[in-house]
C-alpha positions in Angstrom: 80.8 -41.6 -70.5 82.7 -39.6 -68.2 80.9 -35.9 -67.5 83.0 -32.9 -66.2 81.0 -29.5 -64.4 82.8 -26.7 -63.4 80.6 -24.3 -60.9 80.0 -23.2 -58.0 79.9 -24.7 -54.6 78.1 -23.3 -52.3 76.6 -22.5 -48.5 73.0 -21.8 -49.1 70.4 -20.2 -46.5 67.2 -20.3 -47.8 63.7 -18.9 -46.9 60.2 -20.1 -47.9 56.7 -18.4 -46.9 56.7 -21.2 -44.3 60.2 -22.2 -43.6 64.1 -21.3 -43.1 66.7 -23.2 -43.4 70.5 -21.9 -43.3 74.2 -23.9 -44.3 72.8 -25.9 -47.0 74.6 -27.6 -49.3 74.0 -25.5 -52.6 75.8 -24.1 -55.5 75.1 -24.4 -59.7 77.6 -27.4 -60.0 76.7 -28.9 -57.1 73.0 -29.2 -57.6 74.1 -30.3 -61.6 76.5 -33.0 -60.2 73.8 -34.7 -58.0 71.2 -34.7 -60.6 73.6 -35.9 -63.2 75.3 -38.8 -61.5 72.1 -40.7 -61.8 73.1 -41.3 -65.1 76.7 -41.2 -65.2 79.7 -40.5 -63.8 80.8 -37.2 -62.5 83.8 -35.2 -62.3 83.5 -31.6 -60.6 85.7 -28.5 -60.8 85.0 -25.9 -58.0 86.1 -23.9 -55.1 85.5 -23.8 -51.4 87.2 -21.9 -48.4 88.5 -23.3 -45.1 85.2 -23.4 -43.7 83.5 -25.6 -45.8 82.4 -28.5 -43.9 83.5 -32.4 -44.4 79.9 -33.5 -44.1 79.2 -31.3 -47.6 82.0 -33.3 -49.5 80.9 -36.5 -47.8 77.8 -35.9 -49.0 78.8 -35.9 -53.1 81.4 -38.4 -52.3 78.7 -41.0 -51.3 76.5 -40.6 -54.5 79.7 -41.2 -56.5 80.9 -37.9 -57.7 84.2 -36.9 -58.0 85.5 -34.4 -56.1 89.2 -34.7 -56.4 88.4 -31.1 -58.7 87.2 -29.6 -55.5 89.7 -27.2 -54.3 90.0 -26.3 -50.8 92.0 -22.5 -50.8 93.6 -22.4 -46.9 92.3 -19.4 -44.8 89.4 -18.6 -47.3 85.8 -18.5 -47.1 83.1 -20.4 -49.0 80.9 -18.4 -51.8 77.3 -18.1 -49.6 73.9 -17.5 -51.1 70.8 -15.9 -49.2 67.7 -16.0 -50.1 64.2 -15.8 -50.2 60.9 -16.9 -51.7 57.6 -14.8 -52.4 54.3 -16.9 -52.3 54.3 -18.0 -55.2 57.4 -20.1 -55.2 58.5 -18.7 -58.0 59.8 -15.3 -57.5 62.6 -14.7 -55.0 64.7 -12.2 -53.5 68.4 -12.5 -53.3 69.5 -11.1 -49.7 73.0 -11.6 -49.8 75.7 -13.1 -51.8 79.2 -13.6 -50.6 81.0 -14.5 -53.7 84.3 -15.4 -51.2 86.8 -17.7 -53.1 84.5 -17.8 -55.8 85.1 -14.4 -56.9 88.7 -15.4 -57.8 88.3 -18.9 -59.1 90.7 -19.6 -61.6 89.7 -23.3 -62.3 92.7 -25.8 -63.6 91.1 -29.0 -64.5 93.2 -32.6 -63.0 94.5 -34.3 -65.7 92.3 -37.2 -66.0 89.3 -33.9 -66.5 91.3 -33.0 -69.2 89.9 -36.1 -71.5 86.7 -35.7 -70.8 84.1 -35.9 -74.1 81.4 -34.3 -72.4 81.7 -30.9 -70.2 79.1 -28.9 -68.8 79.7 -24.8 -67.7 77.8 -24.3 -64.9 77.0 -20.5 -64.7 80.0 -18.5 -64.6 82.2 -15.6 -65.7 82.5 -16.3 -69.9 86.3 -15.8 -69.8 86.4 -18.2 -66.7 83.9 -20.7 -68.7 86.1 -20.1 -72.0 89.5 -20.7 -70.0 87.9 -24.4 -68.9 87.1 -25.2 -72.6 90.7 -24.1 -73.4 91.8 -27.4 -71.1 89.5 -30.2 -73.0 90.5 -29.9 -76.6 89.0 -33.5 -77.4 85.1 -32.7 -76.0 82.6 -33.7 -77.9 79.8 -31.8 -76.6 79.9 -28.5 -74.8 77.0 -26.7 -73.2 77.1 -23.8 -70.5 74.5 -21.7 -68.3 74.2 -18.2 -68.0 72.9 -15.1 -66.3 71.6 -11.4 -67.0 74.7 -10.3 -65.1 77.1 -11.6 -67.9 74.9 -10.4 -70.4 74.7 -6.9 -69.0 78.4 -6.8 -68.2 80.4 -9.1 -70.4 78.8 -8.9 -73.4 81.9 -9.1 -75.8 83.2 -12.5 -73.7 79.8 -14.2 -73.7 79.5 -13.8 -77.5 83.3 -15.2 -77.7 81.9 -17.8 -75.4 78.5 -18.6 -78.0 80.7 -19.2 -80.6 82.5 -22.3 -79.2 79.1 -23.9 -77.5 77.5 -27.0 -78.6 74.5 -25.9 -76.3 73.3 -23.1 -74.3 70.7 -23.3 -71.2 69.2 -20.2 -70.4 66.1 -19.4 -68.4 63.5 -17.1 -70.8 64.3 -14.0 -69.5 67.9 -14.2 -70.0 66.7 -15.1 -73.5 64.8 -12.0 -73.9 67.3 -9.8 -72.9 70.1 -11.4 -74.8 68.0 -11.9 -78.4 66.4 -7.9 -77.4 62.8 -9.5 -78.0 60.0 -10.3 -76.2 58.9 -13.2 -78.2 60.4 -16.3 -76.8 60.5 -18.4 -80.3 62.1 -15.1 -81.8 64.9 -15.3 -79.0 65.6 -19.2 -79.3 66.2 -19.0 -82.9 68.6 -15.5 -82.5 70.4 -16.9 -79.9 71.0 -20.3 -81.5 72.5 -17.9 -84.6 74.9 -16.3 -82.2 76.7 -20.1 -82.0 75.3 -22.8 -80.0 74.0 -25.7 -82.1 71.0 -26.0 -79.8 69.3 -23.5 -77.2 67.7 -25.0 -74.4 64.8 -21.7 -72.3 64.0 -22.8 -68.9 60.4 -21.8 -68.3 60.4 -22.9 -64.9 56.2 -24.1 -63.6 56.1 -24.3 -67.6 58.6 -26.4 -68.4 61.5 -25.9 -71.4 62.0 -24.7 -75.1 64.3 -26.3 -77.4 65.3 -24.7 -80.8 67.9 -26.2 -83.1 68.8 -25.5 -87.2 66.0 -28.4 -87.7 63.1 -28.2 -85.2 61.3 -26.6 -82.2 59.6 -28.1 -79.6 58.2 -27.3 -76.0 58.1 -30.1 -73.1 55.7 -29.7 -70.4 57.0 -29.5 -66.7 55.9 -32.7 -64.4 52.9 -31.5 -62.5 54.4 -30.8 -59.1 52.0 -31.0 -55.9 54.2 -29.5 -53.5 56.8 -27.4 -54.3 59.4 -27.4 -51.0 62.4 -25.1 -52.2 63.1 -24.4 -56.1 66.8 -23.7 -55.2 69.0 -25.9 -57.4 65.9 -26.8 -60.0 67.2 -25.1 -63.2 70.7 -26.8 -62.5 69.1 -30.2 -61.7 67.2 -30.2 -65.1 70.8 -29.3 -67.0 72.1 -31.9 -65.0 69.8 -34.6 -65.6 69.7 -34.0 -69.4 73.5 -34.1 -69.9 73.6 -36.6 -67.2 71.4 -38.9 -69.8 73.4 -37.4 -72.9 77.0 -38.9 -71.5 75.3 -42.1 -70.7 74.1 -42.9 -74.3 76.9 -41.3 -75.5 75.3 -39.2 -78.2 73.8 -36.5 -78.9 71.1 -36.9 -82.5 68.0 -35.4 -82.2 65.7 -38.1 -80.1 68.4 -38.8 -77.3 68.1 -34.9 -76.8 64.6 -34.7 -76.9 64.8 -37.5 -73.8 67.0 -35.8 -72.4 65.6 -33.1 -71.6 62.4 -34.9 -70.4 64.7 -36.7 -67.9 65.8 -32.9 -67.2 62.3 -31.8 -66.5 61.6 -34.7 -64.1 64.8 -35.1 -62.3 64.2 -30.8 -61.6 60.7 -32.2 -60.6 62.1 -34.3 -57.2 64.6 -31.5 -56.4 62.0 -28.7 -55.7 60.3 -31.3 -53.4 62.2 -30.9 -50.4 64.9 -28.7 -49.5 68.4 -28.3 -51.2 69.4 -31.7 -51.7 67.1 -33.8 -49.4 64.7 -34.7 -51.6 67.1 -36.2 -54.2 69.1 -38.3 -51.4 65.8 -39.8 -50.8 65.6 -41.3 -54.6 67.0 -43.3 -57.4 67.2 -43.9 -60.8 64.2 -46.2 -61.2 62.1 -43.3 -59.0 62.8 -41.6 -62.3 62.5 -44.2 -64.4 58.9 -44.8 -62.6 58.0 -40.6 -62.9 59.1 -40.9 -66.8 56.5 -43.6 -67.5 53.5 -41.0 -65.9 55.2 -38.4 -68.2 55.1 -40.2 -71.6 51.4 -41.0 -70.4 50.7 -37.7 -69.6 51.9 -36.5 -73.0 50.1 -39.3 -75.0 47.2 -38.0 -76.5 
C-alpha cells in the first residue's frame, strides 16, 4: 500500500571525529522515504528553496519515490542542518540550523496523497502535523516523530496531536521528559495513555522499546562494526518499519513486532556511510540477508 511522509528536506553538512562532509542530501522525510521505499511505495510532502539542487530530487526519483509533493517556493532557500559528532558517535553538537522555507511550511497534500491508508509525520510542528492528518480522513494507520522542542514549547498541540495517533516514535529522552520520569518502562506506558495505541523509544547503540495496551518488548540493535555517520538513523528505522507495515497491509501485533526489526536493520546500513551512500549501495535482499543474522542472533 501506498505510504505518505510529510518532513523535512534538507542540505546537511556533517562532521565526524575523522571526516567532513557538507551539501548532503538530508532531512527527517527524506532519510524515512529512502528507507521506506524498500518495501513500498512512497509519496513525500515537503519543502525546498530555489537552491536546492536537481541532483537531490534525481536522487529520490531514481529509488521510486514520489516527489510530485515536493514543493519548490521561488527565491527561497533550503532548510540546512550543521553538525557535529563527539567520539563516541553518539553525541553531537548541532552548529547551525537554518530552518529557511521550512520555518513556514504549510504543507497541502496532492490529491492522489489525500487517499492514502498509511501516513507517517516526520518530526514537525504538532499543529503543522495535525493540519496534514486533517487532509487524509480515510488513514488507517497514523504514526508521527517528535522532539524536546515541541514538548517544551507546544505542549497543548502535541497532546491535541497524541490523541489522534495510531503510533508515536520517540527517542528515550524525549520520553523522559514528556512522561516526567526517569524510568523508561514508566514513560512508554504514560505516554501510550496520553493517545497513541502503540509507543515506539528509540534507544539508539541499544536498540528500541515497544509498549502497547497488551505487551512490552525490547529488540536489540544489529551489532554495527563501523559506524560512518548516524545522521538520518532514527528516521531510517521509522521508515523501514512503516515501510514493512504498508507492504503487508496490516498492523496486528507480529507484523509490528517485524517491523520494527526491519526498522532496526534498515537504521543498521544507514549509519554505515554517509547520508544516503550507504543505502544507494543496497537492496531489499541485503536486508532480507542482515534479518536472517538477526533472527539467529536472537535465537537462544
Amino acid at each position: 500500500m501506498p505510504l505518505v511522509v510529510v518532513g523535512s528536506v534538507a542540505i546537511d553538512h556533517v562532521e565526524t571525529p575523522t571526516e567532513r562532509r557538507d551539501n548532503m542530501l538530508g532531512g527527517s522525510a527524506t532519510h524515512f522515504s529512502y528507507a521506506a521505499s524498500f518495501f513500498t511505495s512512497v509519496r513525500l510532502v515537503g519543502v525546498v528553496g530555489e537552491d536546492w539542487p536537481a541532483e537531490h530530487t534525481a536522487v529520490l526519483d531514481e529509488q521510486g519515490i514520489d516527489t510530485s509533493g515536493l514543493q519548490q517556493v521561488p527565491g527561497g532557500k533550503t532548510f540546512t542542518w550543521t553538525g557535529r559528532y563527539h567520539d563516541n558517535m553518539n553525541d553531537r553538537d548541532t552548529l547551525d540550523v537554518q530552518l529557511n522555507v521550512f520555518g513556514e511550511f504549510d504543507p497541502v497534500l496532492p490529491e492522489s496523497y489525500r487517499r492514502a491508508k498509511y501516513v507517517f509525520l516526520a518530526n514537525g510542528v504538532p499543529a503543522v502535523q495535525m493540519k496534514v492528518l486533517s487532509q487524509v480522513p480515510g488513514r488507517r494507520l497514523a504514526v508521527a516523530d517528535t522532539m524536546d522542542l515541541w514538548i517544551k514549547t507546544t505542549r497543548n498541540d502535541l497532546n491535541q496531536l497524541l490523541k489522534q495517533l495510531d503510533g508515536l516514535v520517540l527517542n528515550d529522552s524525549e520520553a523522559k521528559l514528556i512522561a516526567e520520569t526517569e524510568n523508561l518502562v514508566t514513560a512508554g506506558h504514560r505516554v501510550r495513555e496520553m493517545g497513541p495505541k502503540f509507543v515506539i523509544i528509540k534507544k539508539g547503540e541499544h536498540g528500541a522499546m515497544f509498549f502497547s495496551e497488551y505487551e512490552t518488548y525490547v529488540l536489540p540493535a544489529f551489532p554495527t562494526e563501523q559506524v560512518v555517520d548516524p545522521t538520518g538513523a532514527g528516521d531510517s528505522f521509522a521508515g523501514g518499519m512503516m515501510g514493512y507495515l504498508a507492504e503487508c497491509d496490516n498492523f496486528e501485533p507480529e507484523t509490528l513486532k517485524m517491523a520494527m526489526a526491519y526498522g532496526i536493520l534498515v537504521a543498521s546500513f544507514n549509519v554505515e556511510g554517509f547520508g544516503l551512500e550507504r543505502m544507494q549501495q543496497i537492496s531489499r535482499k541485503d536486508i532480507d540477508e542482515r534479518m536472517t543474522e538477526y533472527k539467529k542472533m536472537l535465537n537462544f
